[in-house]
N, C-alpha and C positions, 0 to 999 in steps of 0.2 A: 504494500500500500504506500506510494507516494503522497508525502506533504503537502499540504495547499503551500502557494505561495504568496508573498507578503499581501501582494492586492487581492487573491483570493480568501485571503482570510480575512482582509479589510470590507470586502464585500458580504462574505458571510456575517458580521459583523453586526454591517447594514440592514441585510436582510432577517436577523434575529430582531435588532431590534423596529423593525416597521411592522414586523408579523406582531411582533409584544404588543405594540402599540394598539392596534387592529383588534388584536384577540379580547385585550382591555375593554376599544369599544363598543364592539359587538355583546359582551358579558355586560356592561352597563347599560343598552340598551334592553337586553333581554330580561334583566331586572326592572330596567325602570318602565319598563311594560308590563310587568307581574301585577296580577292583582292582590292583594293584600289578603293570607288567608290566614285567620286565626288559630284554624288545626295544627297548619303545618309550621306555626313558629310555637304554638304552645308543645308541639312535638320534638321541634329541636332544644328548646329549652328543658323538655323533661329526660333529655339524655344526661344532661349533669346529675339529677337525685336516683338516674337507674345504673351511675357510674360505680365499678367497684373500687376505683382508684380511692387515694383517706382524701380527705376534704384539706383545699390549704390554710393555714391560723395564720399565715403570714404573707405578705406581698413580696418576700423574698430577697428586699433590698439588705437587709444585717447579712444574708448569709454573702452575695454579690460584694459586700463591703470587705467581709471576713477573705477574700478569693483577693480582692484587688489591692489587699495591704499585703497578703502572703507576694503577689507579684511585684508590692512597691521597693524601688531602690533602696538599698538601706544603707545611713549615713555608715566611715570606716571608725570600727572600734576603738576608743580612745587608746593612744600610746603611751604606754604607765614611764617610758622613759623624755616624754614632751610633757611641759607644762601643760594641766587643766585648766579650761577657759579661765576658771574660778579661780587660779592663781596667778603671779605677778611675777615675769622674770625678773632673777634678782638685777639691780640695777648694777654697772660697772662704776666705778670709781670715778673716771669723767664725766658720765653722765647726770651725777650725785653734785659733782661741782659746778658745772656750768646749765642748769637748767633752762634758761632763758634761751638757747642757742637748740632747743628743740625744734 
């Protein structure tokens, strides 16, 4: 099986998305032509309470948060032989004497 090449794939491309486009509104036509039947949405609705799936307590966002700190960068472990923020290099000798010149 030979590769498409670059403008045949750029065409296929094209022609995926004019079909999408199409397919889209041909399905919102033939919705927005539907007539409104109460059976068949009170029917779709009753697939949730005939579900065996457990019901969800939560919208999911704690656990999504729990997932995106496991992936967040994390600062480098302080260096026990560098000064901590919280302390003060000790100062040299000239810098003790002529402060002003800072």
């Amino acid at each position: 099986m030979r590769l498409p090449t670059r403008e045949e794939q750029k065409f296929l491309v094209r022609l995926w998305d004019q079909t999408g486009r199409e397919l889209d509104r041909i399905r919102r036509e033939a919705l927005r032509g539907k007539e409104y039947d109460w059976e068949e949405v009170d029917a779709l609705l009753s697939l949730g309470d005939h579900s065996d799936a457990p019901s969800r307590t939560t919208s999911g966002l704690v656990e999504m948060q729990r997932i995106f700190m496991k992936a967040a960068p994390r600062p480098d472990p302080p260096n026990p032989d560098s000064p901590s923020s919280g302390e003060m290099e000790p100062r040299s000798e000239q810098d003790a004497e002529s402060p002003s010149t800072r």
